[in-house]
PDB file of N, CA, C and O in Angstrom:
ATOM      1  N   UNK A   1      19.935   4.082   0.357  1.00  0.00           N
ATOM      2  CA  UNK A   1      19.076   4.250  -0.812  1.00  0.00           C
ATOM      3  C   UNK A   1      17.615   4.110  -0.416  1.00  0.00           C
ATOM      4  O   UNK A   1      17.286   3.264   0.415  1.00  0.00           O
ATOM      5  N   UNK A   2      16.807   4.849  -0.942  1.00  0.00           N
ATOM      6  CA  UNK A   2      15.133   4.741  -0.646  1.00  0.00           C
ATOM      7  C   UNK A   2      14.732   3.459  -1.400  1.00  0.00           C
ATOM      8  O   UNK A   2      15.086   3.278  -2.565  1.00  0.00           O
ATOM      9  N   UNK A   3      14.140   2.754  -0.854  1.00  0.00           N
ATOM     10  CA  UNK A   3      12.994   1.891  -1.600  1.00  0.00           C
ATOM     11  C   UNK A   3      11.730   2.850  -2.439  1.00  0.00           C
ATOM     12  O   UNK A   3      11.350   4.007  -2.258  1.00  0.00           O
ATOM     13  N   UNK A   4      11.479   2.220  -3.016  1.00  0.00           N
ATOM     14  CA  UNK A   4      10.277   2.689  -3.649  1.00  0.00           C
ATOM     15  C   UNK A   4       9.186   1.806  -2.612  1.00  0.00           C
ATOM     16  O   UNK A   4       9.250   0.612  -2.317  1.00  0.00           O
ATOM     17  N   UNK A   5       8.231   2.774  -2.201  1.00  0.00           N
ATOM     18  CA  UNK A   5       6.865   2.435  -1.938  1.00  0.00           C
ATOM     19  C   UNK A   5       5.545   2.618  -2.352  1.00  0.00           C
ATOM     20  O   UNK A   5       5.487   3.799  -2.693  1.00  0.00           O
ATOM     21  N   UNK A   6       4.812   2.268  -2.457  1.00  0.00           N
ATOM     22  CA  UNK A   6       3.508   1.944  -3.761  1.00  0.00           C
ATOM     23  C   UNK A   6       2.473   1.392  -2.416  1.00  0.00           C
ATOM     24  O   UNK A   6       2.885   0.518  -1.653  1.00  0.00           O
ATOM     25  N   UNK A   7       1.251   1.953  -2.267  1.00  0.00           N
ATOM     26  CA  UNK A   7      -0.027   1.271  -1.510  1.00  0.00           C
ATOM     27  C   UNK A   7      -1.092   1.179  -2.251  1.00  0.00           C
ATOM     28  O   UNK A   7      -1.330   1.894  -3.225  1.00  0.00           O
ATOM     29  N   UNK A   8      -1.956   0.075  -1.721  1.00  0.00           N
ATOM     30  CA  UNK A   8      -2.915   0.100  -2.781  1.00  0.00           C
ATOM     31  C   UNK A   8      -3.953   0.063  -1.501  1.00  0.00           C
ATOM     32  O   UNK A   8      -3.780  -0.696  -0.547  1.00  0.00           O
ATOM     33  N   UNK A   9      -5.086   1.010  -1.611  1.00  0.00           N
ATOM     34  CA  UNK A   9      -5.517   1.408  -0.578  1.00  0.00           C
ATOM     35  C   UNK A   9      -7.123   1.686  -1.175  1.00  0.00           C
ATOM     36  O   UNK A   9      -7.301   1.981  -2.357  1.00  0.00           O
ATOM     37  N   UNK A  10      -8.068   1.572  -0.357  1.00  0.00           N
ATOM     38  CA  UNK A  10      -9.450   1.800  -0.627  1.00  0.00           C
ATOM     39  C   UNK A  10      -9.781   2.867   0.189  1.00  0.00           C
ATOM     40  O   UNK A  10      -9.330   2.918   1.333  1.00  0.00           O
ATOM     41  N   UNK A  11     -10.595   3.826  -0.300  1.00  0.00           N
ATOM     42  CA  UNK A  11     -10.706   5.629   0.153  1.00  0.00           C
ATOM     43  C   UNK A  11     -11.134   5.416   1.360  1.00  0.00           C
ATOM     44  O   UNK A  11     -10.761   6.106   2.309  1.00  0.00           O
ATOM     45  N   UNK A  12     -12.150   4.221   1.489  1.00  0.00           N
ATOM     46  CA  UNK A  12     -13.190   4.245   2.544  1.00  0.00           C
ATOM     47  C   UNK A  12     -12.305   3.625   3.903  1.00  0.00           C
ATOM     48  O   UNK A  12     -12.792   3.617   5.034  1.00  0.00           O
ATOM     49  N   UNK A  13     -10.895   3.101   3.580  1.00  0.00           N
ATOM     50  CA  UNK A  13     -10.553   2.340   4.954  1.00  0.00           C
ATOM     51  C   UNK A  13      -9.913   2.854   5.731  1.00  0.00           C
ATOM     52  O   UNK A  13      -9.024   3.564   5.260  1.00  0.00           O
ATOM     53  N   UNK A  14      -9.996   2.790   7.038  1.00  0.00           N
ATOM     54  CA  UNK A  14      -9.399   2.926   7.765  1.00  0.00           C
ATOM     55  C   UNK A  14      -8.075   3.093   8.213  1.00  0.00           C
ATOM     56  O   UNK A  14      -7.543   4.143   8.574  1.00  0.00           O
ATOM     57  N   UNK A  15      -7.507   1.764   8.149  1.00  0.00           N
ATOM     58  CA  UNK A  15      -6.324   1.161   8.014  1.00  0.00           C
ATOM     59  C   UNK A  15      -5.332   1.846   7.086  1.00  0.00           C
ATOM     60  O   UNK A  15      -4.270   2.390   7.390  1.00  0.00           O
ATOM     61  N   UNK A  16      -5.982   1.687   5.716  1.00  0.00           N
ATOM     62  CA  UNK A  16      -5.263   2.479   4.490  1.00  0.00           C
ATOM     63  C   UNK A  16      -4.779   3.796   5.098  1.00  0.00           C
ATOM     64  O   UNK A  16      -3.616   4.169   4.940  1.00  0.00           O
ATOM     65  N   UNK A  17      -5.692   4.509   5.804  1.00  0.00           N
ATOM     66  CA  UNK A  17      -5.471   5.810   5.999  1.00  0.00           C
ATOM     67  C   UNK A  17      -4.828   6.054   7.510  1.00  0.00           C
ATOM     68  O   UNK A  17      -4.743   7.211   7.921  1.00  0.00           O
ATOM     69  N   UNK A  18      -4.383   4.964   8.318  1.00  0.00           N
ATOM     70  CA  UNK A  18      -3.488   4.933   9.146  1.00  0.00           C
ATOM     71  C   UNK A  18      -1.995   4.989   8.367  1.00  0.00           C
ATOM     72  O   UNK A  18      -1.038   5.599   8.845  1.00  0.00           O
ATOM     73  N   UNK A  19      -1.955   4.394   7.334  1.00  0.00           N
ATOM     74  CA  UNK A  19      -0.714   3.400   6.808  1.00  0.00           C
ATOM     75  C   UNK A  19      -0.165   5.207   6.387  1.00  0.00           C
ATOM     76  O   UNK A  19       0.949   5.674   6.622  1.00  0.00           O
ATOM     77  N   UNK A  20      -1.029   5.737   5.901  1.00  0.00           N
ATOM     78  CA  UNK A  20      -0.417   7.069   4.639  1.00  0.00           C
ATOM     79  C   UNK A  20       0.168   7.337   6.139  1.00  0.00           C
ATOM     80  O   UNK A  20       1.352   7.157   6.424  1.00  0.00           O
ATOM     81  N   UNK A  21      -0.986   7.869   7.213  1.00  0.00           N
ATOM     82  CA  UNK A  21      -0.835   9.100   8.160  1.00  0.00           C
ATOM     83  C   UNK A  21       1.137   8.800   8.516  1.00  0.00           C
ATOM     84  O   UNK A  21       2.098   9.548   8.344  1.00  0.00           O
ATOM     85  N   UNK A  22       1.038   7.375   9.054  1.00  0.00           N
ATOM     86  CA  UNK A  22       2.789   7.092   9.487  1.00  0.00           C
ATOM     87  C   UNK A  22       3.732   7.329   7.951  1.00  0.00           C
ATOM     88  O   UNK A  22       4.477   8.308   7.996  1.00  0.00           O
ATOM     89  N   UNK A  23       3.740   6.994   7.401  1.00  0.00           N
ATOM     90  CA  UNK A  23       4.465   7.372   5.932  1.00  0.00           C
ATOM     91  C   UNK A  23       4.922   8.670   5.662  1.00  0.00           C
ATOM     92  O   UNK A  23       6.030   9.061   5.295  1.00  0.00           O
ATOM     93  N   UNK A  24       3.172   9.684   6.073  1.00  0.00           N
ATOM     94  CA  UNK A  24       3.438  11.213   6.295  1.00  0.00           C
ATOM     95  C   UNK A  24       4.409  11.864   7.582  1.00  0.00           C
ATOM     96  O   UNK A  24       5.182  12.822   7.544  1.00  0.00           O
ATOM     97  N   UNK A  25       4.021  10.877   8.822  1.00  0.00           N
ATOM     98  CA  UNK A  25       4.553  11.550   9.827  1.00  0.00           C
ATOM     99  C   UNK A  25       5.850  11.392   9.463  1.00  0.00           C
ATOM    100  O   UNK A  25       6.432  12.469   9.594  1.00  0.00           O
ATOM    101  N   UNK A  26       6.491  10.622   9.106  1.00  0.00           N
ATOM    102  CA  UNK A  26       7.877  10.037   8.438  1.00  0.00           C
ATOM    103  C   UNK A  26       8.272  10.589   7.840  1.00  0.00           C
ATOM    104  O   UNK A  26       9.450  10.301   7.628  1.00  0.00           O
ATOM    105  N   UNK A  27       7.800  11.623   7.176  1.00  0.00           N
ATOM    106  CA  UNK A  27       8.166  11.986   5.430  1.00  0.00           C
ATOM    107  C   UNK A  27       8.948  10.753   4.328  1.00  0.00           C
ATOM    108  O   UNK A  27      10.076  10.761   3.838  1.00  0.00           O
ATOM    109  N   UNK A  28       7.988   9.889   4.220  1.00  0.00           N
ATOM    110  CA  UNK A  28       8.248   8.731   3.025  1.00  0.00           C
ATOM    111  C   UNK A  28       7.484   9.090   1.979  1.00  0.00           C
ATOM    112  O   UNK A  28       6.260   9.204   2.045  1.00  0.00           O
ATOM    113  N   UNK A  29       8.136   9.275   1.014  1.00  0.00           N
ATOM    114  CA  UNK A  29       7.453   9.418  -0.422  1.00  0.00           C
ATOM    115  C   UNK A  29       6.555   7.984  -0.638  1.00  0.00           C
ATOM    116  O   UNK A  29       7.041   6.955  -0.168  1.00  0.00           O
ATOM    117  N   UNK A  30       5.521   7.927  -1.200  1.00  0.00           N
ATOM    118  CA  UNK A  30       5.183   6.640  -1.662  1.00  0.00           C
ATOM    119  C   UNK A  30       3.587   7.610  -2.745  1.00  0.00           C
ATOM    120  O   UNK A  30       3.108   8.735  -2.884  1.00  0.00           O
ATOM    121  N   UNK A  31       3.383   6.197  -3.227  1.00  0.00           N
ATOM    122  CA  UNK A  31       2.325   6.228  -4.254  1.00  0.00           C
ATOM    123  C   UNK A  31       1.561   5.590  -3.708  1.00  0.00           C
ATOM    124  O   UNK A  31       1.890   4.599  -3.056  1.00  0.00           O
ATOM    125  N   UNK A  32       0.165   6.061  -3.857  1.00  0.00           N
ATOM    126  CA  UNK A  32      -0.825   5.486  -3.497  1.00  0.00           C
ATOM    127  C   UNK A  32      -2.074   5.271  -4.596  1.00  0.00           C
ATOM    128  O   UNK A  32      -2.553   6.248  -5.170  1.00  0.00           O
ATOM    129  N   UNK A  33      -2.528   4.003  -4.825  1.00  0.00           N
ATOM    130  CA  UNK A  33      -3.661   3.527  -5.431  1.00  0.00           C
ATOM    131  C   UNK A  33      -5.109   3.583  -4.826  1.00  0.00           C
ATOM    132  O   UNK A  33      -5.411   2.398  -4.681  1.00  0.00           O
ATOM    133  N   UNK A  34      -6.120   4.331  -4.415  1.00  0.00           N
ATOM    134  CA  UNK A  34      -7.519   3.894  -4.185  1.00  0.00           C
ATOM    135  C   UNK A  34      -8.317   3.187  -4.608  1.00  0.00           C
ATOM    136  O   UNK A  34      -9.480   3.537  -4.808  1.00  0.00           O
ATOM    137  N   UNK A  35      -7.813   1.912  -4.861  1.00  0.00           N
ATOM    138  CA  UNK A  35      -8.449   0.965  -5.741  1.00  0.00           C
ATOM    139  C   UNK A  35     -10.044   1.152  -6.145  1.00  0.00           C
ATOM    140  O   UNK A  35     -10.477   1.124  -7.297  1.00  0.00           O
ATOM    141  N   UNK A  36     -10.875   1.363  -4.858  1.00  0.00           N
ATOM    142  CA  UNK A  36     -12.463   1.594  -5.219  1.00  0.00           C
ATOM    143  C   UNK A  36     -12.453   2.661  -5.999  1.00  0.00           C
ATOM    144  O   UNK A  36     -13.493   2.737  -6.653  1.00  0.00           O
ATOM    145  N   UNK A  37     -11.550   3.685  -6.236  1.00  0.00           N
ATOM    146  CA  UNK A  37     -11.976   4.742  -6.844  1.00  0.00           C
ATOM    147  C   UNK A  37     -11.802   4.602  -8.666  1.00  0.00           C
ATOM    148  O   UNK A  37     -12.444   5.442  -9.297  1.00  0.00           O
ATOM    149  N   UNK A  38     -11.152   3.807  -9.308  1.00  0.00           N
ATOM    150  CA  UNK A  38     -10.834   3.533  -9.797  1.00  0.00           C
ATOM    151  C   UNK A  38     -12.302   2.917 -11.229  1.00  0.00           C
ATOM    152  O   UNK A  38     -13.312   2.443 -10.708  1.00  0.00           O
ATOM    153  N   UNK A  39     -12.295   2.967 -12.605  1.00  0.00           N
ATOM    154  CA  UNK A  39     -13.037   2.606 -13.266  1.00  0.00           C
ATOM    155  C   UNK A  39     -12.691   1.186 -14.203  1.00  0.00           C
ATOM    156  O   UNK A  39     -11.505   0.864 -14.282  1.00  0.00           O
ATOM    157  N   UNK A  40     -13.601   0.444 -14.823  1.00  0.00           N
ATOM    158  CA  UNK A  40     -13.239  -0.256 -15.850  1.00  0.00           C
ATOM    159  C   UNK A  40     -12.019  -0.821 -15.909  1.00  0.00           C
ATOM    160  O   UNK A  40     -11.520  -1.420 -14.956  1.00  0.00           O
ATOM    161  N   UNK A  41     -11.384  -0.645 -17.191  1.00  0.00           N
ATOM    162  CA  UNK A  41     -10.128  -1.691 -17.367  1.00  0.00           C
ATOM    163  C   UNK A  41      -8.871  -1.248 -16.754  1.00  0.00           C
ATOM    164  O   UNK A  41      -7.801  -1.837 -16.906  1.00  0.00           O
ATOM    165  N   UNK A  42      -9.108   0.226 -15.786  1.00  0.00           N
ATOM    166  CA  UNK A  42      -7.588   0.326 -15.116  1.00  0.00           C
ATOM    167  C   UNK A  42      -8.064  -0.094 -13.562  1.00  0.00           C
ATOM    168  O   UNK A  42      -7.243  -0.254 -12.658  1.00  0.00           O
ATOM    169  N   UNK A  43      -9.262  -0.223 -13.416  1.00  0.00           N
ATOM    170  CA  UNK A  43      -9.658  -0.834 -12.249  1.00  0.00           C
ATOM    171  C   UNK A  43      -9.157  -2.614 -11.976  1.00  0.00           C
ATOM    172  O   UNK A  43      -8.675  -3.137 -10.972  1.00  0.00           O
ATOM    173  N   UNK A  44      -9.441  -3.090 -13.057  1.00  0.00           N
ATOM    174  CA  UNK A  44      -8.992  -4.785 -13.340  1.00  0.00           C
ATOM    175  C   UNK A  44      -8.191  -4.641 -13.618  1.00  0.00           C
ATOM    176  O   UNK A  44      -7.842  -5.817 -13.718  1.00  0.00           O
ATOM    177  N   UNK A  45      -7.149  -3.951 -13.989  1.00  0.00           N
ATOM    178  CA  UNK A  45      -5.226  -4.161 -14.022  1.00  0.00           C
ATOM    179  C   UNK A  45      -4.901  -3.959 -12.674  1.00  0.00           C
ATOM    180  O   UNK A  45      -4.461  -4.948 -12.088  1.00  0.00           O
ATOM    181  N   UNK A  46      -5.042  -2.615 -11.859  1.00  0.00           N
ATOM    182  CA  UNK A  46      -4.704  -2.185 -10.915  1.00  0.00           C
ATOM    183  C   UNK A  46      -5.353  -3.846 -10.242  1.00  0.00           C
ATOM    184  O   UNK A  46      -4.461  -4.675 -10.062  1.00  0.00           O
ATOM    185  N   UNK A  47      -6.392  -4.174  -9.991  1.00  0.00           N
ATOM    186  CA  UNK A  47      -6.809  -5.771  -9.272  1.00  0.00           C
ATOM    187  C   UNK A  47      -5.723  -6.540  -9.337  1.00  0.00           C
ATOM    188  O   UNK A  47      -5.221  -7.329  -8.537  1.00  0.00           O
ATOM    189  N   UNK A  48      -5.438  -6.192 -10.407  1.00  0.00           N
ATOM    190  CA  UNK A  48      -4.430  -8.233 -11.280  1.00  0.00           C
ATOM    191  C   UNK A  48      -3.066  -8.033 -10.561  1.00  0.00           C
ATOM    192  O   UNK A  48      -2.303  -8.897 -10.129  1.00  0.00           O
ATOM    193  N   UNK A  49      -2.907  -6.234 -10.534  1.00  0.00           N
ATOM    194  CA  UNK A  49      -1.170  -5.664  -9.585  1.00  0.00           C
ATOM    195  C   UNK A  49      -1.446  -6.774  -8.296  1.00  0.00           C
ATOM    196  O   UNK A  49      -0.945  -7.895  -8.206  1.00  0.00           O
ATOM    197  N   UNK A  50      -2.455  -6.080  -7.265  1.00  0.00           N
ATOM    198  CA  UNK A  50      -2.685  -6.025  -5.999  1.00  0.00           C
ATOM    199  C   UNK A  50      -2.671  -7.544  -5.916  1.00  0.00           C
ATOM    200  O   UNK A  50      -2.177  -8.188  -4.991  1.00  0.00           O
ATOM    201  N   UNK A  51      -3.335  -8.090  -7.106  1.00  0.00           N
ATOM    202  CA  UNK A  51      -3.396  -9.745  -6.388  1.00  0.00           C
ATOM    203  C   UNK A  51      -2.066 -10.417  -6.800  1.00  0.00           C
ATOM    204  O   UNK A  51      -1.852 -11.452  -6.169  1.00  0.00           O
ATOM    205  N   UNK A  52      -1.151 -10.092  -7.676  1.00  0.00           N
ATOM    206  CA  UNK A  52       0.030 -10.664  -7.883  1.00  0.00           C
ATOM    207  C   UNK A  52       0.919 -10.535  -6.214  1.00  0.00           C
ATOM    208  O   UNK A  52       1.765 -11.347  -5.839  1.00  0.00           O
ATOM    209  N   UNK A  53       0.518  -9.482  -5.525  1.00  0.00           N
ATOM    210  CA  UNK A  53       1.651  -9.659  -4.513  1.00  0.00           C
ATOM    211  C   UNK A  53       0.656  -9.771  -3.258  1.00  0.00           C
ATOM    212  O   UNK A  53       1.113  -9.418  -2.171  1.00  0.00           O
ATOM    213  N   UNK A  54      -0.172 -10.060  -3.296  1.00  0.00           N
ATOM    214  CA  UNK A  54      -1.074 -10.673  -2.074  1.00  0.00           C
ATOM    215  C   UNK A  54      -2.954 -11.267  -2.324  1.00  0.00           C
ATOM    216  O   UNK A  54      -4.102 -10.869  -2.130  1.00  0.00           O
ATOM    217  N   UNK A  55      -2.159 -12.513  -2.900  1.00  0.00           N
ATOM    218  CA  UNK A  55      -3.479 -13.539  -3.478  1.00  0.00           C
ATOM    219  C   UNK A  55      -4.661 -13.094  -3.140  1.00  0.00           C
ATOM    220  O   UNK A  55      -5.610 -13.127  -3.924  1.00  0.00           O
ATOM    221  N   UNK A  56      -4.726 -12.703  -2.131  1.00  0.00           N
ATOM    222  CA  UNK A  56      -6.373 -12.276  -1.240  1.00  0.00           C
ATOM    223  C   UNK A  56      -6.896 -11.509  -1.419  1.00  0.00           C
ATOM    224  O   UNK A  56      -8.117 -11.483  -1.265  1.00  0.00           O
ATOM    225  N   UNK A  57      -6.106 -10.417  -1.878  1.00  0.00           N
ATOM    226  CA  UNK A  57      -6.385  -8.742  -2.431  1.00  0.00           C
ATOM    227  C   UNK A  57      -7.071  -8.211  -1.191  1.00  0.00           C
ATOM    228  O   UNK A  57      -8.239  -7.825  -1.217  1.00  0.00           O
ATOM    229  N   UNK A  58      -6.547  -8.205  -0.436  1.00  0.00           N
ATOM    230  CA  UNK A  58      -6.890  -7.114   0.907  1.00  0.00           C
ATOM    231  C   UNK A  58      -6.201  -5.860   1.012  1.00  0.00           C
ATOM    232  O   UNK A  58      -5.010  -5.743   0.724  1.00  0.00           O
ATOM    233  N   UNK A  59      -6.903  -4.945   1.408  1.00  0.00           N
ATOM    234  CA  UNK A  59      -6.300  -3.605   1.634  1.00  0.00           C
ATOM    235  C   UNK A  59      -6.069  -3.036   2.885  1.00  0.00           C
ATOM    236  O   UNK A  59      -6.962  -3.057   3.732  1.00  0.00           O
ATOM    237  N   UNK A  60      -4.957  -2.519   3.114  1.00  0.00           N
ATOM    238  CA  UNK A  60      -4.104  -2.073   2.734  1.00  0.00           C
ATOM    239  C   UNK A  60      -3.341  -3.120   2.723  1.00  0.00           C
ATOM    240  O   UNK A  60      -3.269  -4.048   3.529  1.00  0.00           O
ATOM    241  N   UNK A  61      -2.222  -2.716   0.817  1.00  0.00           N
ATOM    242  CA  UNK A  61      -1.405  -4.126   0.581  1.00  0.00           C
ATOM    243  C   UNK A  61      -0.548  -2.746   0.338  1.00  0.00           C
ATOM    244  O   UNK A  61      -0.909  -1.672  -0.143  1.00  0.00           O
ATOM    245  N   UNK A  62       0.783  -3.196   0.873  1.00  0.00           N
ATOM    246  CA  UNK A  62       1.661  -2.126   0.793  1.00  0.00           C
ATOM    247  C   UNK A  62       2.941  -2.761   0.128  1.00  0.00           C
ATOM    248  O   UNK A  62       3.327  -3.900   0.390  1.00  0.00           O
ATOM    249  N   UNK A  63       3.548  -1.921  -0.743  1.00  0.00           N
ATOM    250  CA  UNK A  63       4.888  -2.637  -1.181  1.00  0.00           C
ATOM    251  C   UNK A  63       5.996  -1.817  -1.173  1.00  0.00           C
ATOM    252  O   UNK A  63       5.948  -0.695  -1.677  1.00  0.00           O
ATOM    253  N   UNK A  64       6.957  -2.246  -0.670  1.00  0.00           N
ATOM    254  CA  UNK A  64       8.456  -1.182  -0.048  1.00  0.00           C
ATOM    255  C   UNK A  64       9.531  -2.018  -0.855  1.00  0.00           C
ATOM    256  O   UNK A  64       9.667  -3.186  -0.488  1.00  0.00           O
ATOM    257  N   UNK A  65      10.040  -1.729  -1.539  1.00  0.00           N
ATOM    258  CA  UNK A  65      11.289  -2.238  -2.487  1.00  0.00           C
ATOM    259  C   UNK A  65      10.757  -3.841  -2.413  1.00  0.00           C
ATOM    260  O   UNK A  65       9.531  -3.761  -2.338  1.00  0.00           O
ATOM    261  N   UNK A  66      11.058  -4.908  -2.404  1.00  0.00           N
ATOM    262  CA  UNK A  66      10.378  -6.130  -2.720  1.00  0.00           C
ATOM    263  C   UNK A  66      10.048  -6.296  -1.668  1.00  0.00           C
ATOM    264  O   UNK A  66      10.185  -7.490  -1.933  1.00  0.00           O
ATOM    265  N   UNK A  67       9.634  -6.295  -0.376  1.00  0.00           N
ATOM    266  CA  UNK A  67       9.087  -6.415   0.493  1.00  0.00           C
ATOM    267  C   UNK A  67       7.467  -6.663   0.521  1.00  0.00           C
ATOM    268  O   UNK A  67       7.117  -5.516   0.245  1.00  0.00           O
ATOM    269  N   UNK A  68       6.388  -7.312   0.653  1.00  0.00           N
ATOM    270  CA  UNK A  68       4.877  -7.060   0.610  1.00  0.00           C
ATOM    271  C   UNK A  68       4.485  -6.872   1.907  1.00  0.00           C
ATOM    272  O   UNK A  68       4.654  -7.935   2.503  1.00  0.00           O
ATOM    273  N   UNK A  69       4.010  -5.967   2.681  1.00  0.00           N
ATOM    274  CA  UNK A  69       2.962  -6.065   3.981  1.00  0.00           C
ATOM    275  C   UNK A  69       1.340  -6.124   3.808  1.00  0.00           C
ATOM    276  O   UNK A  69       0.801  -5.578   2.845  1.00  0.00           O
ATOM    277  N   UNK A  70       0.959  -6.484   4.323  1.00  0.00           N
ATOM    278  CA  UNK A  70      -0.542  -6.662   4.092  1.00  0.00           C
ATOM    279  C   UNK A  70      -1.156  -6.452   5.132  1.00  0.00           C
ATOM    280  O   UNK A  70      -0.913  -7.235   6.050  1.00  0.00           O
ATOM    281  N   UNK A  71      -2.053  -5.467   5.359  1.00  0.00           N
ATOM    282  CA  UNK A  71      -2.478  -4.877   6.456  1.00  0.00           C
ATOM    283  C   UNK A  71      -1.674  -3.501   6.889  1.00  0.00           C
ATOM    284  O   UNK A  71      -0.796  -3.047   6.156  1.00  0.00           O
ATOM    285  N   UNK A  72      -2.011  -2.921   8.037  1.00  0.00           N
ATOM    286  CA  UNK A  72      -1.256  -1.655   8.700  1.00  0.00           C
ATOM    287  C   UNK A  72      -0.541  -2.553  10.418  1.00  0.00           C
ATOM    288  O   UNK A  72      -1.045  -3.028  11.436  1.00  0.00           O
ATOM    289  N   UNK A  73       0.894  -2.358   9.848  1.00  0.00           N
ATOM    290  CA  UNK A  73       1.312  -3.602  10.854  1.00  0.00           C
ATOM    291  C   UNK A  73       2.760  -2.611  11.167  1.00  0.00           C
ATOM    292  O   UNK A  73       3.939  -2.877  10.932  1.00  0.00           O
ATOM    293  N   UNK A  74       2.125  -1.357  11.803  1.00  0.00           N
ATOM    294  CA  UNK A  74       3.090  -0.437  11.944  1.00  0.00           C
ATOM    295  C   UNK A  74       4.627  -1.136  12.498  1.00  0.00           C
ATOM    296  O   UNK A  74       5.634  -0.873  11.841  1.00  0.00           O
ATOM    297  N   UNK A  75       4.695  -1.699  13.277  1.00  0.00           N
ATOM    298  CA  UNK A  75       6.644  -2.168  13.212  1.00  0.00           C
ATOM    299  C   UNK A  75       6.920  -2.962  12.161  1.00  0.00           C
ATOM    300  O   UNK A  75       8.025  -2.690  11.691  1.00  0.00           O
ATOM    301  N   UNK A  76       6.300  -3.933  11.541  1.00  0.00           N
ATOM    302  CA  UNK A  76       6.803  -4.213  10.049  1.00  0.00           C
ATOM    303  C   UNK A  76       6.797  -3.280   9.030  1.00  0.00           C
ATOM    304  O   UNK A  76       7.550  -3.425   8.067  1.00  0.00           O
ATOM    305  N   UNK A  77       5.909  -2.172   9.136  1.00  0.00           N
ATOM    306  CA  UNK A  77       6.509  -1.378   7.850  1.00  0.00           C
ATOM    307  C   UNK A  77       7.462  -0.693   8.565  1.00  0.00           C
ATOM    308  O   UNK A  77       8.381  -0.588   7.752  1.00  0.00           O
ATOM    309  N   UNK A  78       7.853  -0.095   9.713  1.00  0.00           N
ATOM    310  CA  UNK A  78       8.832   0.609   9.872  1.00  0.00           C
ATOM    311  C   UNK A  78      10.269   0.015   9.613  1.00  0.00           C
ATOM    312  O   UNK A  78      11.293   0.486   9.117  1.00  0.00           O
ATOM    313  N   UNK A  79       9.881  -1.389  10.226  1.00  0.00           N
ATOM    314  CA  UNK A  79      11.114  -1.862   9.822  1.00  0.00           C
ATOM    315  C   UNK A  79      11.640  -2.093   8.363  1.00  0.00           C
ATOM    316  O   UNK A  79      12.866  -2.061   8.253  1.00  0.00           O
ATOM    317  N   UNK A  80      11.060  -2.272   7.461  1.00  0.00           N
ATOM    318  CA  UNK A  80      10.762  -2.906   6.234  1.00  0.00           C
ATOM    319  C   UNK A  80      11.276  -1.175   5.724  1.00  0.00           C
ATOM    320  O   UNK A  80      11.855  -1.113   4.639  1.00  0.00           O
ATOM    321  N   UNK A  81      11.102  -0.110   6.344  1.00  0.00           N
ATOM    322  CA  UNK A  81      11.339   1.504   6.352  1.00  0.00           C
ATOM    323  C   UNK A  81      12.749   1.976   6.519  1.00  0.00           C
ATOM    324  O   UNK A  81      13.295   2.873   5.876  1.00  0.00           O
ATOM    325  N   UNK A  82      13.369   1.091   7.674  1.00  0.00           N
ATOM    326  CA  UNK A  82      14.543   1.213   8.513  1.00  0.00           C
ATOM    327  C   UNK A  82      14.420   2.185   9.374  1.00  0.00           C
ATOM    328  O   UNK A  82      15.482   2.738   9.661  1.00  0.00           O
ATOM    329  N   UNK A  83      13.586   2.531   9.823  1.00  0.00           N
ATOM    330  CA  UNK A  83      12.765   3.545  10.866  1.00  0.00           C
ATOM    331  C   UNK A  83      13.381   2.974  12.135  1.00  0.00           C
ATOM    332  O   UNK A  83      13.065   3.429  13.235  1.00  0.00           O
TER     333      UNK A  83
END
């Protein structure tokens, strides 16, 4: 069965945009959030998501069926992938 995966990612980072590139090379469906891009009150919900599953709110915060990674920590998401 697929996990669902969800990133919450800022346009400008780096990292974020390592995390998609392996996801893509993979072909993993996932959703992605650009948090900076984001306005007003769906900007502070989307915040309140990101900090419920990683207090610090750093990006890239990635979530794979209940799993949280934080950062681009390519063998934990693969594994966390079953890659």
């Amino acid at each position: 069965m697929e996990k669902e995966v969800k990133i919450y990612t800022l346009s400008t980072c780096s990292h974020c945009k390592s995390v998609k590139k392996l996801l893509d090379k993979h072909n993993i469906e996932y959703e992605f959030t650009d948090v900076d891009l984001l306005k007003g009150e769906e900007r502070k919900a989307t915040l309140e998501e990101v900090k419920k599953l990683n207090p610090r709110s750093s990006f890239p915060t990635i979530s794979i069926g209940d799993k949280v990674i934080v950062g681009y920590k390519e063998n934990e998401i693969k594994e966390a992938l079953g890659l």
